[in-house]
N, CA and C atoms of all chains as a GROMACS GRO file, in nm:
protein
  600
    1UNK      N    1  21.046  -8.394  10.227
    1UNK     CA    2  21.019  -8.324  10.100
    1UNK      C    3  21.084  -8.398   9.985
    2UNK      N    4  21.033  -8.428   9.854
    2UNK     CA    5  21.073  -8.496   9.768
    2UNK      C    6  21.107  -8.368   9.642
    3UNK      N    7  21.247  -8.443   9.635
    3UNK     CA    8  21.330  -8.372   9.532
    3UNK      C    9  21.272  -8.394   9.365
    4UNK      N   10  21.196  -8.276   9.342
    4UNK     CA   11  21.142  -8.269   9.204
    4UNK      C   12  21.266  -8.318   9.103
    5UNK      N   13  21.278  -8.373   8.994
    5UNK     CA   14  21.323  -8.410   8.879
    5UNK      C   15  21.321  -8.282   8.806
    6UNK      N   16  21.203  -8.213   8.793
    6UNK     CA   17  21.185  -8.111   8.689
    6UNK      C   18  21.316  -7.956   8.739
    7UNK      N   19  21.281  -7.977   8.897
    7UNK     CA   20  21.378  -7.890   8.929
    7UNK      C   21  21.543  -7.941   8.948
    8UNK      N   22  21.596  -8.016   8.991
    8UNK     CA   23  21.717  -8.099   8.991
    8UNK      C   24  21.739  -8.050   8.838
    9UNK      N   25  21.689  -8.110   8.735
    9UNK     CA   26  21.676  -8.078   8.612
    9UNK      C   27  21.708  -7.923   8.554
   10UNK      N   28  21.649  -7.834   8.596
   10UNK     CA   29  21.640  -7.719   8.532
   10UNK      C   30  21.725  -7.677   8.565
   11UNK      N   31  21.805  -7.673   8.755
   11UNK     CA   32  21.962  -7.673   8.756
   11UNK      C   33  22.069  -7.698   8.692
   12UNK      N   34  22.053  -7.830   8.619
   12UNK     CA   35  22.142  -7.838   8.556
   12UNK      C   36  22.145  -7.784   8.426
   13UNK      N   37  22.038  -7.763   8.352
   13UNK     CA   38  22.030  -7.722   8.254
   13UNK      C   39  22.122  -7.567   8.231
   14UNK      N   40  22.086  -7.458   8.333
   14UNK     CA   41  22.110  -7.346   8.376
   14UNK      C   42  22.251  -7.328   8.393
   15UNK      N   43  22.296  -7.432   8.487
   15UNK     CA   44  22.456  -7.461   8.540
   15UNK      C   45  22.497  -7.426   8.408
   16UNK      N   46  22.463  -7.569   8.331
   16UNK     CA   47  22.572  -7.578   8.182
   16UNK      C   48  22.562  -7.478   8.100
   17UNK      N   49  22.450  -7.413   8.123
   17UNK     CA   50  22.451  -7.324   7.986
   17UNK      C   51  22.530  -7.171   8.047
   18UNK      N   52  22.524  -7.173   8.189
   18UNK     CA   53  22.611  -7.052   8.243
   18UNK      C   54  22.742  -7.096   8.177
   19UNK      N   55  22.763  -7.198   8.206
   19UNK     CA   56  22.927  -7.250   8.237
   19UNK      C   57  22.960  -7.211   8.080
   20UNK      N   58  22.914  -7.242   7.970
   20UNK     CA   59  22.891  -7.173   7.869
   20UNK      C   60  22.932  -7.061   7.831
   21UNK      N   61  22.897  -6.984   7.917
   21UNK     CA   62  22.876  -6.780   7.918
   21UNK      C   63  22.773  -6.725   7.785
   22UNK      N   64  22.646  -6.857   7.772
   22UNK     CA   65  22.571  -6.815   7.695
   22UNK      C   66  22.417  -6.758   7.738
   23UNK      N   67  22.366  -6.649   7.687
   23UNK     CA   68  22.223  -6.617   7.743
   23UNK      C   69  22.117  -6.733   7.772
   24UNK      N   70  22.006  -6.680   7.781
   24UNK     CA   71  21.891  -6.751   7.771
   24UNK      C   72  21.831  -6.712   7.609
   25UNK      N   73  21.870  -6.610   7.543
   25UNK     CA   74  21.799  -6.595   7.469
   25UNK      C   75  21.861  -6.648   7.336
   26UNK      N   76  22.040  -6.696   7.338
   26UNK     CA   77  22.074  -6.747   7.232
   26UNK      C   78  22.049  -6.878   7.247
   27UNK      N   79  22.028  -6.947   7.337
   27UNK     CA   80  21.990  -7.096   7.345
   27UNK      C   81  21.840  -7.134   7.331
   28UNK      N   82  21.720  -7.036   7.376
   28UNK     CA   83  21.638  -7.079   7.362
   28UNK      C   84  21.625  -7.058   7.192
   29UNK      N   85  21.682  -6.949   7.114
   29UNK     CA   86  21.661  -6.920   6.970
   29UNK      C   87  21.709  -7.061   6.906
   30UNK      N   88  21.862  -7.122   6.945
   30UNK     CA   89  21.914  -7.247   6.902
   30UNK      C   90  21.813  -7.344   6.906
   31UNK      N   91  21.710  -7.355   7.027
   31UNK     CA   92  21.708  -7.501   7.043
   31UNK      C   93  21.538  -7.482   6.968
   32UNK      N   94  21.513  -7.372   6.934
   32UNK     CA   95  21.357  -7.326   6.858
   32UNK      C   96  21.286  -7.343   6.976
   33UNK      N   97  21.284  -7.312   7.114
   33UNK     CA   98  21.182  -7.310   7.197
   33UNK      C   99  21.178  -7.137   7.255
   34UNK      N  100  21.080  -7.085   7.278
   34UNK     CA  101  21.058  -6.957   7.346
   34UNK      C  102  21.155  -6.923   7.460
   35UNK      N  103  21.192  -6.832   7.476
   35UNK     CA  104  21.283  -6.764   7.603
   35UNK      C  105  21.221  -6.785   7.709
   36UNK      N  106  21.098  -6.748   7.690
   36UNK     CA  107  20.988  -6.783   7.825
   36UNK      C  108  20.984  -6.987   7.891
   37UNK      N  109  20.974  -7.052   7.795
   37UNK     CA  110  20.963  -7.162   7.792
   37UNK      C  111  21.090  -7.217   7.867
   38UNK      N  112  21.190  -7.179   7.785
   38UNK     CA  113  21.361  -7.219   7.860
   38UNK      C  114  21.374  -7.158   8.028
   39UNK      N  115  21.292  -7.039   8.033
   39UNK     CA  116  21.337  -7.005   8.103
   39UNK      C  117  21.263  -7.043   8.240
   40UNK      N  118  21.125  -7.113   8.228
   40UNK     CA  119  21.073  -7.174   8.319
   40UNK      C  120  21.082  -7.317   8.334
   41UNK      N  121  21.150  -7.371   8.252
   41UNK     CA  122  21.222  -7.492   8.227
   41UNK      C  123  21.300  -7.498   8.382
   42UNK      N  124  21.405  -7.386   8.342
   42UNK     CA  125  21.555  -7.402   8.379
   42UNK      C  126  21.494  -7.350   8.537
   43UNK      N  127  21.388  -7.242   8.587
   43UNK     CA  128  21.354  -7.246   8.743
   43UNK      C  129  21.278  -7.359   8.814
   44UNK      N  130  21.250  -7.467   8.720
   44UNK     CA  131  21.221  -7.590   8.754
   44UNK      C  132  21.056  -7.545   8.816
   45UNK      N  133  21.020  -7.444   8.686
   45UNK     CA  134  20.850  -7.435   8.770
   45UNK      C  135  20.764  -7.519   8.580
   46UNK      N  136  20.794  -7.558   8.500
   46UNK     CA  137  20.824  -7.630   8.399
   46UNK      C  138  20.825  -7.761   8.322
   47UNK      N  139  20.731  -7.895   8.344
   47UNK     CA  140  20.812  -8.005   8.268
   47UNK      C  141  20.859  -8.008   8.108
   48UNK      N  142  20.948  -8.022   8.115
   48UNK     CA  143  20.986  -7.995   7.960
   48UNK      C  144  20.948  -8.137   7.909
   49UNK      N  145  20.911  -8.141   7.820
   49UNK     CA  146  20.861  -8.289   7.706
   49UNK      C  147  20.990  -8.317   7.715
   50UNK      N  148  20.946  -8.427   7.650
   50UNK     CA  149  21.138  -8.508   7.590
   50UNK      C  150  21.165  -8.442   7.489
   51UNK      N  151  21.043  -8.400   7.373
   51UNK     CA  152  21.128  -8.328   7.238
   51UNK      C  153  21.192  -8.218   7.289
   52UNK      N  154  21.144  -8.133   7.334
   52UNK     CA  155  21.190  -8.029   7.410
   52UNK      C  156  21.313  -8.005   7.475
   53UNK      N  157  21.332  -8.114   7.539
   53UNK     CA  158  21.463  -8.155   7.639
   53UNK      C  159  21.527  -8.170   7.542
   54UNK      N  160  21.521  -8.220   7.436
   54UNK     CA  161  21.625  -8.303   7.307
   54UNK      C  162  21.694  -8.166   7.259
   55UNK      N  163  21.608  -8.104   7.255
   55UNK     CA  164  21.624  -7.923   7.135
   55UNK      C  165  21.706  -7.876   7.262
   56UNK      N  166  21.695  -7.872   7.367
   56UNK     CA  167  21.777  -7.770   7.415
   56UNK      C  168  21.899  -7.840   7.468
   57UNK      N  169  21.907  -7.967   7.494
   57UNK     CA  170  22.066  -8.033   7.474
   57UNK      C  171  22.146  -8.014   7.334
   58UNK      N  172  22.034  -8.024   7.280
   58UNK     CA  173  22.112  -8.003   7.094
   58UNK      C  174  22.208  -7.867   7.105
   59UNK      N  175  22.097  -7.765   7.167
   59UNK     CA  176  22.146  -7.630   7.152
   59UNK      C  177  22.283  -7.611   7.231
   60UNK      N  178  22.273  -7.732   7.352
   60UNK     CA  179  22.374  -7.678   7.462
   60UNK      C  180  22.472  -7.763   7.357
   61UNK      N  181  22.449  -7.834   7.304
   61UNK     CA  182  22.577  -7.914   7.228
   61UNK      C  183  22.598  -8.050   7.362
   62UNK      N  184  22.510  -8.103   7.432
   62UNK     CA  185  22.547  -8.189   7.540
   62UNK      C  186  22.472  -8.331   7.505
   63UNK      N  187  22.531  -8.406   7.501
   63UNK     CA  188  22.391  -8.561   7.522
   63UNK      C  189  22.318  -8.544   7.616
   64UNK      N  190  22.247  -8.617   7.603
   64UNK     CA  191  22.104  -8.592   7.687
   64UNK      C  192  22.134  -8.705   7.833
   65UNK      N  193  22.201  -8.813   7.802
   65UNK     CA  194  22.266  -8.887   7.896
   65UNK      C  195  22.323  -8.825   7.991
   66UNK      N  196  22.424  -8.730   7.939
   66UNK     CA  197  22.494  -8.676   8.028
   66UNK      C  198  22.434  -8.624   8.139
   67UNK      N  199  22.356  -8.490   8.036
   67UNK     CA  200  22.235  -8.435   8.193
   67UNK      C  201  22.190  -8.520   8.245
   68UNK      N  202  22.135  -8.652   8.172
   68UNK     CA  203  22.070  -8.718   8.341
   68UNK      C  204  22.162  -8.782   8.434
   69UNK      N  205  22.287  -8.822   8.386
   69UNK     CA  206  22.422  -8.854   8.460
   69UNK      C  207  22.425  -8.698   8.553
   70UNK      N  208  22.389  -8.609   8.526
   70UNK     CA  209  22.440  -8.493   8.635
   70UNK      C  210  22.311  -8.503   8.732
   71UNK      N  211  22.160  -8.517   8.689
   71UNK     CA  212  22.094  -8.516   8.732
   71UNK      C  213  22.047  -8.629   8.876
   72UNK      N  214  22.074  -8.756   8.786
   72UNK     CA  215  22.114  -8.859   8.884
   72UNK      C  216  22.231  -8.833   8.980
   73UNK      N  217  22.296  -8.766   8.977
   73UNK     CA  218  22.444  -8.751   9.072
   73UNK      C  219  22.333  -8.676   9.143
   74UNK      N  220  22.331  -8.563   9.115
   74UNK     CA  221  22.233  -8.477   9.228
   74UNK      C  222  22.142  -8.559   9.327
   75UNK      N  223  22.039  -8.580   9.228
   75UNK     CA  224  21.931  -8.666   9.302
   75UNK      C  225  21.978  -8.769   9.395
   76UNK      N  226  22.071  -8.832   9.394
   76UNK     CA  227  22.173  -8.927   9.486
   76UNK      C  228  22.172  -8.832   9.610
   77UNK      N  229  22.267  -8.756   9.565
   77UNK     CA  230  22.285  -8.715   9.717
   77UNK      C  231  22.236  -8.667   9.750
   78UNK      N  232  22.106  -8.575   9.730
   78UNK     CA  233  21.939  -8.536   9.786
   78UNK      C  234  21.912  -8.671   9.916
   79UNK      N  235  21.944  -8.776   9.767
   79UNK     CA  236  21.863  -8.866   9.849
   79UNK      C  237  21.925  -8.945   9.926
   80UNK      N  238  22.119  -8.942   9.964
   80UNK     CA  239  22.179  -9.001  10.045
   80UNK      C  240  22.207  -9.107   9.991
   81UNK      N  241  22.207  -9.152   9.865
   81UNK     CA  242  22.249  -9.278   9.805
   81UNK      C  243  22.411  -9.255   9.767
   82UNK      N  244  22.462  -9.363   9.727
   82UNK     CA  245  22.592  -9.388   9.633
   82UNK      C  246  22.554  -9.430   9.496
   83UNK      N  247  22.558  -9.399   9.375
   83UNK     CA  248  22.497  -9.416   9.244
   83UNK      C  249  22.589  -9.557   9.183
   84UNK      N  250  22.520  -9.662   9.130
   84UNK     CA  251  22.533  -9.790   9.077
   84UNK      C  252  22.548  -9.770   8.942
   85UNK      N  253  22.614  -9.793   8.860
   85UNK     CA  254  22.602  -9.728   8.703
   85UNK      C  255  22.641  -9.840   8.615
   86UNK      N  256  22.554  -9.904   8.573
   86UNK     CA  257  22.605  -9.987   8.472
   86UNK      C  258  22.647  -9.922   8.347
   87UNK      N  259  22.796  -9.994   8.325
   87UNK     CA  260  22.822  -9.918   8.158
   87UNK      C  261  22.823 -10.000   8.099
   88UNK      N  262  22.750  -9.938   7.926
   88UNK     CA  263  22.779  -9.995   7.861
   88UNK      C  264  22.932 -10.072   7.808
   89UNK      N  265  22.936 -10.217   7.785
   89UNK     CA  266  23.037 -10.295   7.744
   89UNK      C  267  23.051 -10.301   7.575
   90UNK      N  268  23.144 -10.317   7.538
   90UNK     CA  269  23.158 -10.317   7.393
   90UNK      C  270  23.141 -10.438   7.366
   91UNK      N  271  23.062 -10.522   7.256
   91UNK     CA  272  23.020 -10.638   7.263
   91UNK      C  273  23.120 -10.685   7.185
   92UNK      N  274  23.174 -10.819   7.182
   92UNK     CA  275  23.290 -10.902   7.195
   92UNK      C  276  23.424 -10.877   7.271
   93UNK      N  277  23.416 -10.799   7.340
   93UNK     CA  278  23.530 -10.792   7.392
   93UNK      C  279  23.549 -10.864   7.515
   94UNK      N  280  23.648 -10.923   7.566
   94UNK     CA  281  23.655 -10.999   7.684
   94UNK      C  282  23.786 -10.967   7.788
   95UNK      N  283  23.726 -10.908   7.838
   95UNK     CA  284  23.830 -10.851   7.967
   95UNK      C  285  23.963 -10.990   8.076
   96UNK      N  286  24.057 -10.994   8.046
   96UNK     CA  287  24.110 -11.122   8.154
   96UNK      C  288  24.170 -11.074   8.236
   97UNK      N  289  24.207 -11.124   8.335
   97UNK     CA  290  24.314 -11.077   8.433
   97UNK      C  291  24.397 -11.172   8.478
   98UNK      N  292  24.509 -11.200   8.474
   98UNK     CA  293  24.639 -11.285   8.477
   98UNK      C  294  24.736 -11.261   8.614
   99UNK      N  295  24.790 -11.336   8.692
   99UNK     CA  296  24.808 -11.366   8.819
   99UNK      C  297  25.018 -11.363   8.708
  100UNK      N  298  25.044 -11.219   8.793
  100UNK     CA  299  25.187 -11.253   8.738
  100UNK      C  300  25.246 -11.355   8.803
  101UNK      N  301  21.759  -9.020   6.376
  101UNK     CA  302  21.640  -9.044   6.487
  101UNK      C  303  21.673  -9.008   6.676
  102UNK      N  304  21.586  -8.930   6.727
  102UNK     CA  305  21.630  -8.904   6.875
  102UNK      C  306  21.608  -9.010   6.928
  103UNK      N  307  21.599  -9.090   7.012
  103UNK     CA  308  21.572  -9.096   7.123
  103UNK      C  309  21.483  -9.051   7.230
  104UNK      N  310  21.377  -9.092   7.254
  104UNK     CA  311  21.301  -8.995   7.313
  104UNK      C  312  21.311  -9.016   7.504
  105UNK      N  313  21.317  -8.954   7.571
  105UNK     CA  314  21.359  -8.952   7.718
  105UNK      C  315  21.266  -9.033   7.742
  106UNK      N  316  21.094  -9.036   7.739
  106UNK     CA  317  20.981  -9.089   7.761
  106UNK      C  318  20.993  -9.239   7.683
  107UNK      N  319  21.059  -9.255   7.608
  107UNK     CA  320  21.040  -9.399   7.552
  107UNK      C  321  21.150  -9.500   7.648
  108UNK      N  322  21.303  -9.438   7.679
  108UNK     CA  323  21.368  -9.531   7.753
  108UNK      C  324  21.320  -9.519   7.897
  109UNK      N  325  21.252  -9.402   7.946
  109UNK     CA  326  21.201  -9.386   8.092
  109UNK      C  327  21.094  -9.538   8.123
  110UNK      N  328  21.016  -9.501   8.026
  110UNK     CA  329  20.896  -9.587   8.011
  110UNK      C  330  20.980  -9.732   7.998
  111UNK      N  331  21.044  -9.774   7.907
  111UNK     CA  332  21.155  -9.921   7.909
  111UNK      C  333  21.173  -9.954   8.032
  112UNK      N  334  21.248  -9.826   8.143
  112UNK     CA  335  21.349  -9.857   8.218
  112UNK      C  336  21.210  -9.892   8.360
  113UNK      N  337  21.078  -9.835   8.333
  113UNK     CA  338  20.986  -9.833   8.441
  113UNK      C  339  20.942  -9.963   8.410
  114UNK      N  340  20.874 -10.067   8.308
  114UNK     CA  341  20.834 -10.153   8.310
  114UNK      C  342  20.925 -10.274   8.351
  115UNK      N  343  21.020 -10.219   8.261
  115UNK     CA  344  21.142 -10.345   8.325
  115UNK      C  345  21.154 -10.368   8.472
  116UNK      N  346  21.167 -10.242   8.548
  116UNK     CA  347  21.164 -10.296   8.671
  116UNK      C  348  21.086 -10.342   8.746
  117UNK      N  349  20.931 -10.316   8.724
  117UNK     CA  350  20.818 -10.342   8.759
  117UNK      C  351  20.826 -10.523   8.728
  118UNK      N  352  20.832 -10.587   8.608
  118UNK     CA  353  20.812 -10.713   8.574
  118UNK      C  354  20.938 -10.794   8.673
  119UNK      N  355  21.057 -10.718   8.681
  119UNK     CA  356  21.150 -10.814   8.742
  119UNK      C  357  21.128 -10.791   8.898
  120UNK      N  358  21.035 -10.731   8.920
  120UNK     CA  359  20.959 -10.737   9.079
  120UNK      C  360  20.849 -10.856   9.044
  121UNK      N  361  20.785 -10.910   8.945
  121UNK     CA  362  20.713 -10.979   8.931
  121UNK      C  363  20.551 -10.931   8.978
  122UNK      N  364  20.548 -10.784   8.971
  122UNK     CA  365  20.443 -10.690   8.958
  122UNK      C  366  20.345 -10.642   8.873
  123UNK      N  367  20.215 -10.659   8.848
  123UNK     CA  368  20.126 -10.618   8.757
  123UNK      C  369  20.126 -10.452   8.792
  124UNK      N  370  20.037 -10.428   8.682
  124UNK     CA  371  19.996 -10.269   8.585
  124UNK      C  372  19.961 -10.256   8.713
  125UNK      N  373  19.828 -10.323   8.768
  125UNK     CA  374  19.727 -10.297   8.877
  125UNK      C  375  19.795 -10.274   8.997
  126UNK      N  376  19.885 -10.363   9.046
  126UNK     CA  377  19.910 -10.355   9.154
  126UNK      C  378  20.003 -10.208   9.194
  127UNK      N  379  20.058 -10.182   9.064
  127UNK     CA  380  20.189 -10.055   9.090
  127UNK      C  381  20.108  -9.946   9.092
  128UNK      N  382  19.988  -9.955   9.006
  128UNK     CA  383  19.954  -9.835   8.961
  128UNK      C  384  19.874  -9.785   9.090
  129UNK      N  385  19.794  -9.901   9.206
  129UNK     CA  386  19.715  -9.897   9.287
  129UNK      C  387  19.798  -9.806   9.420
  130UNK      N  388  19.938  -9.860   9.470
  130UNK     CA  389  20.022  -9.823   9.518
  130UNK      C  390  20.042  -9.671   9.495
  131UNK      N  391  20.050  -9.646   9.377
  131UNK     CA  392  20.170  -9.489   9.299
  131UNK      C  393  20.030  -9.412   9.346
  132UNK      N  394  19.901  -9.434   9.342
  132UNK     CA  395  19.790  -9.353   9.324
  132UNK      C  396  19.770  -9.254   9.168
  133UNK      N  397  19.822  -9.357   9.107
  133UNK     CA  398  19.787  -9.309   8.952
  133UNK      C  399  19.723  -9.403   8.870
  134UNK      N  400  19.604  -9.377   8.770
  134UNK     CA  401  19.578  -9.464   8.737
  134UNK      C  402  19.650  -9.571   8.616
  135UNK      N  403  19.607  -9.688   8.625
  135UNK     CA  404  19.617  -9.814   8.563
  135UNK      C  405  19.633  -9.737   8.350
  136UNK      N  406  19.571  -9.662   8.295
  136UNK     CA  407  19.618  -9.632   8.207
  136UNK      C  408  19.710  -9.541   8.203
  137UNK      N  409  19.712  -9.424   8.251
  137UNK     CA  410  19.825  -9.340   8.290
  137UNK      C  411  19.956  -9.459   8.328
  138UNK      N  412  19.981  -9.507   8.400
  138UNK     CA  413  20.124  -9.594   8.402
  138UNK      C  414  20.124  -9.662   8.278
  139UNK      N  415  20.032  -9.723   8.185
  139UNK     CA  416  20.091  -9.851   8.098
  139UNK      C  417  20.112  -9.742   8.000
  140UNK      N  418  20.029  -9.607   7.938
  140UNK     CA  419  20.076  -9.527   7.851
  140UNK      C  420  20.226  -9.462   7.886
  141UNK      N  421  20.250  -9.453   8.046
  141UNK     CA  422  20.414  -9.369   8.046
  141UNK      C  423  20.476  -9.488   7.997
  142UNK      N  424  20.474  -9.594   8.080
  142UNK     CA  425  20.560  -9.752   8.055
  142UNK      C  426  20.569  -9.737   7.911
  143UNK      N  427  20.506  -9.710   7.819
  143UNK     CA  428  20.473  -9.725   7.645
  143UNK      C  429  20.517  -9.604   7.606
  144UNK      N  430  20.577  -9.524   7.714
  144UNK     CA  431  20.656  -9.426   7.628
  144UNK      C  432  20.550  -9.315   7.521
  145UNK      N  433  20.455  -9.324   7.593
  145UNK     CA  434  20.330  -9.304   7.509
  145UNK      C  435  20.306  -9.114   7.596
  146UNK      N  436  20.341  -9.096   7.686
  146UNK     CA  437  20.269  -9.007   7.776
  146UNK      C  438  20.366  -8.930   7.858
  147UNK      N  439  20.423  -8.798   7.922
  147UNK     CA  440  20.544  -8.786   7.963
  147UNK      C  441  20.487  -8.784   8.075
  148UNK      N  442  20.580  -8.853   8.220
  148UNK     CA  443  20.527  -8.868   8.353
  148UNK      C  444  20.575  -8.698   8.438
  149UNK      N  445  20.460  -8.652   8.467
  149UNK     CA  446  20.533  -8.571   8.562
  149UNK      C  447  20.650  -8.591   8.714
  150UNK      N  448  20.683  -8.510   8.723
  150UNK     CA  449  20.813  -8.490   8.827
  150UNK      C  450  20.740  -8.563   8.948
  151UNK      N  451  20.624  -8.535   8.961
  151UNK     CA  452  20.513  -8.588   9.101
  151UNK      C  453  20.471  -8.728   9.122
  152UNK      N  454  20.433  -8.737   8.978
  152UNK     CA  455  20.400  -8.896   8.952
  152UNK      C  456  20.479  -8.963   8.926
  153UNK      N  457  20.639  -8.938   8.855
  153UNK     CA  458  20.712  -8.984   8.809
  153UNK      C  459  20.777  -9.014   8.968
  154UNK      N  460  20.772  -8.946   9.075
  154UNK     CA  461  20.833  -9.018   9.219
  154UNK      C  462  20.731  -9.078   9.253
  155UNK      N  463  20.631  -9.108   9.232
  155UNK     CA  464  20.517  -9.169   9.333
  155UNK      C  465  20.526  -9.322   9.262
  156UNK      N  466  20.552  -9.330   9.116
  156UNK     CA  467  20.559  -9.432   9.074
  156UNK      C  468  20.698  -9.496   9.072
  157UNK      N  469  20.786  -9.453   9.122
  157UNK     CA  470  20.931  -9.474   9.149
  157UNK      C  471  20.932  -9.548   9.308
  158UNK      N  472  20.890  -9.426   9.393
  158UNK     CA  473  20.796  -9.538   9.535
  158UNK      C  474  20.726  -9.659   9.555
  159UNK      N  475  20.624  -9.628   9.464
  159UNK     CA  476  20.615  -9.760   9.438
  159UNK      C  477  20.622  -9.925   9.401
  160UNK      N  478  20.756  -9.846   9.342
  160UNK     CA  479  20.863  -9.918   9.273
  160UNK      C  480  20.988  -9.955   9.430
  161UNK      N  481  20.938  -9.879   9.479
  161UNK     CA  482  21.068  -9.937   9.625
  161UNK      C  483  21.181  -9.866   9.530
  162UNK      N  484  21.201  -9.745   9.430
  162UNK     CA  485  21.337  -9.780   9.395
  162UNK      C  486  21.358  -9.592   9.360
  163UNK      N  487  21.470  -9.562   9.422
  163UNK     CA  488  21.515  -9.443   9.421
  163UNK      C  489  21.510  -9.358   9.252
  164UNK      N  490  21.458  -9.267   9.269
  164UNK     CA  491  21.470  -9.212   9.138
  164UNK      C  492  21.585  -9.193   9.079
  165UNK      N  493  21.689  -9.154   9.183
  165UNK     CA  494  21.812  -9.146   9.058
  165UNK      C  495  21.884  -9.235   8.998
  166UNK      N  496  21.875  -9.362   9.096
  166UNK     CA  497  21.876  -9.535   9.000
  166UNK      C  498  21.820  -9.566   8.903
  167UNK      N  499  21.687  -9.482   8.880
  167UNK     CA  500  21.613  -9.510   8.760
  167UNK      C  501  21.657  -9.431   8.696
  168UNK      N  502  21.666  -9.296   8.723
  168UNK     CA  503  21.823  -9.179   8.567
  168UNK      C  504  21.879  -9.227   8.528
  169UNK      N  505  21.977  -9.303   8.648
  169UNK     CA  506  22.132  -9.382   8.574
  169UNK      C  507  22.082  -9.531   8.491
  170UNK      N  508  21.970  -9.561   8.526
  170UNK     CA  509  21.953  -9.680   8.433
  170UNK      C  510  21.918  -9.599   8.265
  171UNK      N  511  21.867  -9.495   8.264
  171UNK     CA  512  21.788  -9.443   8.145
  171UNK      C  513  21.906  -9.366   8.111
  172UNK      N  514  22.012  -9.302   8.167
  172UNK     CA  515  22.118  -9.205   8.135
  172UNK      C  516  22.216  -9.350   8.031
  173UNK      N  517  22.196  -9.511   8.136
  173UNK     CA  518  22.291  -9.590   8.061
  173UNK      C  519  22.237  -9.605   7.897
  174UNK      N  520  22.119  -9.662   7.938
  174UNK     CA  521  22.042  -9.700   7.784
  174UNK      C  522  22.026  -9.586   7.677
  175UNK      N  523  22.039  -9.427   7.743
  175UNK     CA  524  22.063  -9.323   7.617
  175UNK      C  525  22.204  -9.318   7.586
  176UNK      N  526  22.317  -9.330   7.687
  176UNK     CA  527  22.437  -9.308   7.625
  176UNK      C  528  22.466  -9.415   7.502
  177UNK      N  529  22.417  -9.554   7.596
  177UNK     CA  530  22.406  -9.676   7.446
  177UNK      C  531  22.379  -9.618   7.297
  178UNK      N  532  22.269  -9.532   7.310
  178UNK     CA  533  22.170  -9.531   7.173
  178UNK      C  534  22.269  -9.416   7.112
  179UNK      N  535  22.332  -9.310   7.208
  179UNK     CA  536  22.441  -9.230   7.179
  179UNK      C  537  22.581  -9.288   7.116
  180UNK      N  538  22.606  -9.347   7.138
  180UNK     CA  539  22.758  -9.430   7.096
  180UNK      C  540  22.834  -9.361   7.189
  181UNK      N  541  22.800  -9.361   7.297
  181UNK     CA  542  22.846  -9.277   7.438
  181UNK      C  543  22.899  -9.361   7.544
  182UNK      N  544  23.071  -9.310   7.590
  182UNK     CA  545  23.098  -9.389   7.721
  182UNK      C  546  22.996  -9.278   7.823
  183UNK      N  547  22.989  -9.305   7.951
  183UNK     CA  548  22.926  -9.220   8.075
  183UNK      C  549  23.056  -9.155   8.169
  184UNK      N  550  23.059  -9.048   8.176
  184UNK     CA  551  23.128  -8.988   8.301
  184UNK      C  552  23.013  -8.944   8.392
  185UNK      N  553  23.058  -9.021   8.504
  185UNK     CA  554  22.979  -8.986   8.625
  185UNK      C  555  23.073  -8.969   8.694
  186UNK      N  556  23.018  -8.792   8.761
  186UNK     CA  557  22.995  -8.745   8.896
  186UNK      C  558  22.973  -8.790   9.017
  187UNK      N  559  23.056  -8.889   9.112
  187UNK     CA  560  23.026  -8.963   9.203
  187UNK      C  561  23.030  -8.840   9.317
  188UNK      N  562  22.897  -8.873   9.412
  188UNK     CA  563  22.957  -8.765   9.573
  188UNK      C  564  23.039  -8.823   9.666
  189UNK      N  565  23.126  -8.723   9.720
  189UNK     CA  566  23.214  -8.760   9.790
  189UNK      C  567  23.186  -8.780   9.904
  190UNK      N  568  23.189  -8.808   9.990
  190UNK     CA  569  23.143  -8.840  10.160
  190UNK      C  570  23.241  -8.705  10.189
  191UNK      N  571  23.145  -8.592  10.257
  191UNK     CA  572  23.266  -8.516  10.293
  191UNK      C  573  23.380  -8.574  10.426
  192UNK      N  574  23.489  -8.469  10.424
  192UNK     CA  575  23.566  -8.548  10.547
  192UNK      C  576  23.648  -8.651  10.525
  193UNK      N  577  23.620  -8.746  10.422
  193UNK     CA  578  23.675  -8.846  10.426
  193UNK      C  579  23.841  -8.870  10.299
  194UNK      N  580  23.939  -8.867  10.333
  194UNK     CA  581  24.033  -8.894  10.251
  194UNK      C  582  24.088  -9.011  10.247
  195UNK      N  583  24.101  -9.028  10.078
  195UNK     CA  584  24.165  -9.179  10.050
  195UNK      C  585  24.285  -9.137  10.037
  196UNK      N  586  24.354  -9.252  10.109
  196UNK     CA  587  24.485  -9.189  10.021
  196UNK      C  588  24.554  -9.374  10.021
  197UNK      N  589  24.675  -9.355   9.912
  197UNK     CA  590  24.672  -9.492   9.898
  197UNK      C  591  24.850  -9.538   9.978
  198UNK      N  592  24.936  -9.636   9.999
  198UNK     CA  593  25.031  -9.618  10.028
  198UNK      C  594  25.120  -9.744   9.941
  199UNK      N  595  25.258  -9.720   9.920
  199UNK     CA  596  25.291  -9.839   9.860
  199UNK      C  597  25.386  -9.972   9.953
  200UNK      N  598  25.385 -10.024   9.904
  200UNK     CA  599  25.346 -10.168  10.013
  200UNK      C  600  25.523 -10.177  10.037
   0.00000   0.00000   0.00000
């Protein structure tokens, strides 16, 4: 069985906004999408657009990175992987390491 | 300006496709989606569903949540965002460190 995105997704969405202690109905009002809409979002029966996704991270107050950093963690271990993460580097900076 | 999820998804899908040294045709023939449907998601043009968005990830030989954390890296970028990731733990297993 393959682990939907939309649902992985709507978990997390739900998680954070519990963790919160905020409704469905003050976040969907924040992010200007319908209660109905958020709320089939978040049971992962739902694809939310990207604008969509944008408005209701706005609302949660979260980057949108982040959720997919939670989302990707999930989906990993669905799928039995260890997650590879390139980070961003600050450009000119040069890391050394010195042999005391 | 947002960021749109569908524009770095679409980045993060072509990129990997070309550094397989893979045409439109050949991925799209594989995913069982068609040849415009992939170059419009790739173009950030079209949002991929949860269904197609794994079938064309399969196709890709490449785990979906490798492709999050590549798109979670390139939004935190556009964010001025370091990444905290959620790594899974192998249950059972304790590190522990000792001094020499």
């Amino acid at each position: 069985m393959t682990t939907l995105l939309r649902r992985e997704l709507g978990d997390v969405l739900r998680e954070r906004r519990r963790a919160q202690g905020r409704t469905l109905r003050e976040v969907s009002a924040t992010a200007s999408v319908s209660l109905g809409y958020l709320s089939e979002v978040e049971r992962g029966e739902k694809e939310a657009s990207s604008e969509l996704l944008a408005s209701i991270c706005g609302a949660l107050d979260l980057p949108l990175s982040q959720v997919l950093i939670d989302v990707s963690s999930r989906m990993a271990e669905s799928e039995g992987l260890a997650l590879t993460v390139a980070l961003p580097v600050p450009s000119g900076d040069v890391v050394s390491a010195s042999a005391a």
